[in-house]
N, C-alpha and C positions, 0 to 999 in steps of 0.2 A: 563662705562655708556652705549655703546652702546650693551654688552653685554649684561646687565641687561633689555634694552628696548627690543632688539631684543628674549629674554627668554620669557618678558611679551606677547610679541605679540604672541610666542608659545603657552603658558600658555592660553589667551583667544581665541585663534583658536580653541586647544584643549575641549576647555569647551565650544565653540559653536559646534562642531562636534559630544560631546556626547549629550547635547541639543538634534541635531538634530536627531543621533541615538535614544534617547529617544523617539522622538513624531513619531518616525516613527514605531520604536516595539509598540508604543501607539496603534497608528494606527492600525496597523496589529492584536494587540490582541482585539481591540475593541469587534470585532465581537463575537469570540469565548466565551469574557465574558460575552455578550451580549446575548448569545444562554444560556447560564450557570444560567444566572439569572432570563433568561424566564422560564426558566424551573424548577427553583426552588421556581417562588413563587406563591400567592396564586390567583386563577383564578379573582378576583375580583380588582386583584392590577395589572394586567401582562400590561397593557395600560402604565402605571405610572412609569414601570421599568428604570431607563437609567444605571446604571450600578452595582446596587447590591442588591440581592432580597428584596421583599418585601412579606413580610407575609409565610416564609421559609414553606414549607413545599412536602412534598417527591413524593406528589400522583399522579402525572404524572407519573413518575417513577416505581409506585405499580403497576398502570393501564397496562402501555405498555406490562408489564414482564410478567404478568396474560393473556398476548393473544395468545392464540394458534399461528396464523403465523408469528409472531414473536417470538415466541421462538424455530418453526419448522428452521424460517429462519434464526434464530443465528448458530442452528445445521449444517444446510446446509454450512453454508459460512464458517465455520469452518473444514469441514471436504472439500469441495472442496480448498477451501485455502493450506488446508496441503497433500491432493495429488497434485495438482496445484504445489506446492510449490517443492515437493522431485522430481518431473518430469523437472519442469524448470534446479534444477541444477546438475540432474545427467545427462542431455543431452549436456547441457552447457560445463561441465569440460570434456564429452567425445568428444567432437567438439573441444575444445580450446586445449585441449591435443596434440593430432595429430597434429592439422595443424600449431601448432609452432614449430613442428620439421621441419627443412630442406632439411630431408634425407625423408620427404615422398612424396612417387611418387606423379606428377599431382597437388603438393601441392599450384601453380599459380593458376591451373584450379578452385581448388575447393576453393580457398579465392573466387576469381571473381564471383564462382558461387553462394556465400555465401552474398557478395555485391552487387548483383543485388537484392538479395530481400529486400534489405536496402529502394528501390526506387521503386518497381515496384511491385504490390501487385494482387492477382487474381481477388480485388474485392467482393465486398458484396454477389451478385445473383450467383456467379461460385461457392463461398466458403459455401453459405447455398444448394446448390444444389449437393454438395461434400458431406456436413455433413449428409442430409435426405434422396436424392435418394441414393447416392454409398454405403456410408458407413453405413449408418442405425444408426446412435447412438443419434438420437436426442434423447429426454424426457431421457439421462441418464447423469452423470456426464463427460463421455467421450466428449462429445461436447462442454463440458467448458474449459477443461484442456487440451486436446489435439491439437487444434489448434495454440495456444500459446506456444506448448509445450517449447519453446527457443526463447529468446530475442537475436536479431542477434546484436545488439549494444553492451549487455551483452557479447555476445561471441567472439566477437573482442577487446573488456576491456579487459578481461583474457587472451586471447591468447597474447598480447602485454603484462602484464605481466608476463606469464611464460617467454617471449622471453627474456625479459629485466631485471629482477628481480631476477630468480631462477637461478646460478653460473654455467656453462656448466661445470667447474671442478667437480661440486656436482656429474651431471648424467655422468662424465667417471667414478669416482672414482666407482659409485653404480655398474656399468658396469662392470668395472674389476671385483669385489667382486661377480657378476654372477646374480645381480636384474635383475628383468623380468622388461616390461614395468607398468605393475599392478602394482609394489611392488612401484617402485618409484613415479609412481602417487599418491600413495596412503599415501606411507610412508615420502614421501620427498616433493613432488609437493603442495600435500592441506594442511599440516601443516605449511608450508612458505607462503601460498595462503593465512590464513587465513583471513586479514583485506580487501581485496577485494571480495572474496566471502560472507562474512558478508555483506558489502555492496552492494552488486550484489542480494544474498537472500533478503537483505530489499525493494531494489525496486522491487525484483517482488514480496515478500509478499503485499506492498502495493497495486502493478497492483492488483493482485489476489482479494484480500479484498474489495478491491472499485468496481470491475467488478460488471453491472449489464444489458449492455448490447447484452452480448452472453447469458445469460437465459431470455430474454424479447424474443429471437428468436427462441430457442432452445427448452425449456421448457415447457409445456402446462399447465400442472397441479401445481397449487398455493400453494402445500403444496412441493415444489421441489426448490421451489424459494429461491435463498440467499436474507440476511436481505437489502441488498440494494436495489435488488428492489421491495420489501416490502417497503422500506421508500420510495421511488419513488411513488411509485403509491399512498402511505397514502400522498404524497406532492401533487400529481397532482389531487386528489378528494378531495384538503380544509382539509385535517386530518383525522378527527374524521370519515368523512363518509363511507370510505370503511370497518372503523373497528366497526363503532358502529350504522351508518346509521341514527348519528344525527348528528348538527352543532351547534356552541356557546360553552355551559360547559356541559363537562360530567360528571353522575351522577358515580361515584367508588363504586361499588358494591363487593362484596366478600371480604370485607373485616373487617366487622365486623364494619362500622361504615357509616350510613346512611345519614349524611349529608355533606360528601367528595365528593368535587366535584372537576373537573381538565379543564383548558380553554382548544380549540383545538391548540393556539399557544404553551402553555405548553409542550402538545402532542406534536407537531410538533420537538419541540427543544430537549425534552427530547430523543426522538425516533435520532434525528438527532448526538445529544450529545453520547448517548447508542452507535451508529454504530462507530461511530472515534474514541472512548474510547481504544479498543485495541491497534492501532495502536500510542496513545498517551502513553498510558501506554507500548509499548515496545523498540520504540525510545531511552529512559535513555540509558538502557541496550547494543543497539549495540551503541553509540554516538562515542565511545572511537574508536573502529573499525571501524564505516561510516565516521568519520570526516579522519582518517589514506587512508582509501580505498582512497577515492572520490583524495583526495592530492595524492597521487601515483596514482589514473588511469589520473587525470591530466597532473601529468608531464610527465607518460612516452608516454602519447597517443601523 
C-alpha cells in the first residue's frame, strides 16, 4: 500500500512538472509565434491576430525581398559571417593549441595575459580610435571581423579540452612515429575536437549574424550594411518609413497585382522573422554536437 501511494504521489509530481514544463515552453514560444502570424496575415486582420494567421497571405514577404538594401544587406551578413566565422576559429585552435602544452615556455605568462582581457577591455573611444586613425580599415569588412577576431572564453573551452580530453599517450605515440606539431593538430587534435568546436563555431556564428553594432560605428555607406542593422533602423523609423517613406499599409507593387497590400506591423515581423530564419534553420543540424559540446565543456571546465 504504501508503495503503491508513494508511486502515486511520483506519478502526480511528475504530471505537474511537465504541466509546468508545458506553460513555460508555451511561454517562450508565444512570441515567436506571434511574429509568425503577424507576418503572415492579411493587413487588414493583423489587430485581431492572437495566435494564428488570419487572412494568410505572403506579401510582407514578396515586399521585403524586392528591396534593394535588404537584399544588399542579406549579402553582406553573409559574407562578413563566413569570414568572421573561418578567422574566429582558426585563431582559436592556434591559441588553445599551444597553450595546453606544458612544455611551452612562459606558458603561466601568456594564460594570465590571455585572462586579463577576460575583465579588462580598452574601451569603446581607444578601440574606434585604433580602428580609424591607426589602422585605417573603417567603411571595409576588416573592422567587423578583426576586432573580435577570438572569443577568449572560447579559447579557454578548448584549451581545457585538449588538456583533458585528447590521451597524452595519443601525442607520444604520434611523436615516436616522427608527426610534426601540424600533423597532430590537424590529424589527431580537431577530429577528436569535433563536438566542441561545432559548439564553439555556433556561438560565434551566432555573435557574428546578430552583430550590428560594430557596422553602426564602422560603416558609412548603407549599401555596406549587414541585414541587422537594416532591421534596426527599419524598427527604429516605425517600419515602412525608411523603406517606403509611408506609414499604415503598403501598397505591393511589382508584382503583378494592384490591390496587395502589406501593414507596417507585417513588415516589421516579416523582416524580423527573414533575419533569425538562418540561424533557426541551422540549429537541427549541429543539436547532436552543441548539446555533446556544451556537456563536456561543462564538466571539464
Amino acid at each position: 500500500m504504501k508503495q503503491a501511494r508513494s508511486r502515486k504521489r511520483l506519478d502526480l509530481v511528475y504530471v505537474f512538472i511537465l504541466i509546468l514544463i508545458g506553460l513555460i515552453a508555451l511561454l517562450m514560444l508565444y512570441p515567436f509565434l506571434y511574429i509568425i502570424s503577424v507576418s503572415l496575415s492579411d493587413y487588414r486582420y493583423v489587430s485581431q491576430v492572437t495566435f494564428f494567421p488570419i487572412g494568410l497571405n505572403f506579401d510582407a514577404y514578396q515586399y521585403i525581398f524586392q528591396l534593394k538594401n535588404v537584399q544588399s544587406g542579406y549579402l553582406n551578413t553573409i559574407i562578413y559571417t563566413a569570414v568572421g566565422l573561418a578567422i574566429n576559429m582558426v585563431m582559436t585552435v592556434l591559441c588553445a593549441y599551444p597553450l595546453s602544452k606544458k612544455r611551452l615556455p612562459g606558458r603561466r605568462f601568456f594564460n594570465i595575459l590571455v585572462l586579463i582581457t577576460m575583465y579588462f577591455s580598452a574601451g569603446l573611444i581607444p578601440s574606434y580610435l585604433l580602428v580609424t586613425n591607426y589602422l585605417h580599415i573603417n567603411n571595409t569588412i576588416w573592422a567587423l571581423v578583426l576586432p573580435g577576431a577570438i572569443g577568449t572564453w572560447n579559447m579557454i573551452v578548448l584549451r581545457i579540452y585538449f588538456i583533458s580530453s585528447i590521451p597524452s599517450e595519443i601525442e607520444e605515440s604520434c611523436r615516436i612515429d616522427g608527426a610534426s606539431e601540424l600533423q597532430m593538430l590537424l590529424q589527431i587534435y580537431l577530429p577528436l575536437s569535433l563536438p566542441i568546436l561545432v559548439t564553439i563555431g555556433l556561438f560565434y556564428f551566432v555573435g557574428l549574424w546578430n552583430s550590428w553594432f560594430p557596422a553602426s560605428l564602422y560603416l558609412d555607406n548603407a549599401e555596406d550594411w549587414p541585414i541587422q542593422l537594416v532591421l534596426k533602423n527599419v524598427m527604429s523609423t516605425q517600419g515602412a518609413s525608411l523603406l517606403s517613406g509611408q506609414s499604415g499599409t503598403i501598397a505591393v507593387g511589382q508584382m503583378g497585382k494592384s490591390n496587395s497590400r502589406t501593414d507596417v506591423n507585417s513588415l516589421n515581423n516579416a523582416l524580423t522573422l527573414a533575419v533569425a530564419l538562418p540561424i533557426i534553420l541551422i540549429y537541427p543540424f549541429c543539436q547532436k554536437f552543441f548539446i555533446k559540446g556544451v556537456m563536456v565543456g561543462s564538466l571539464k571546465g
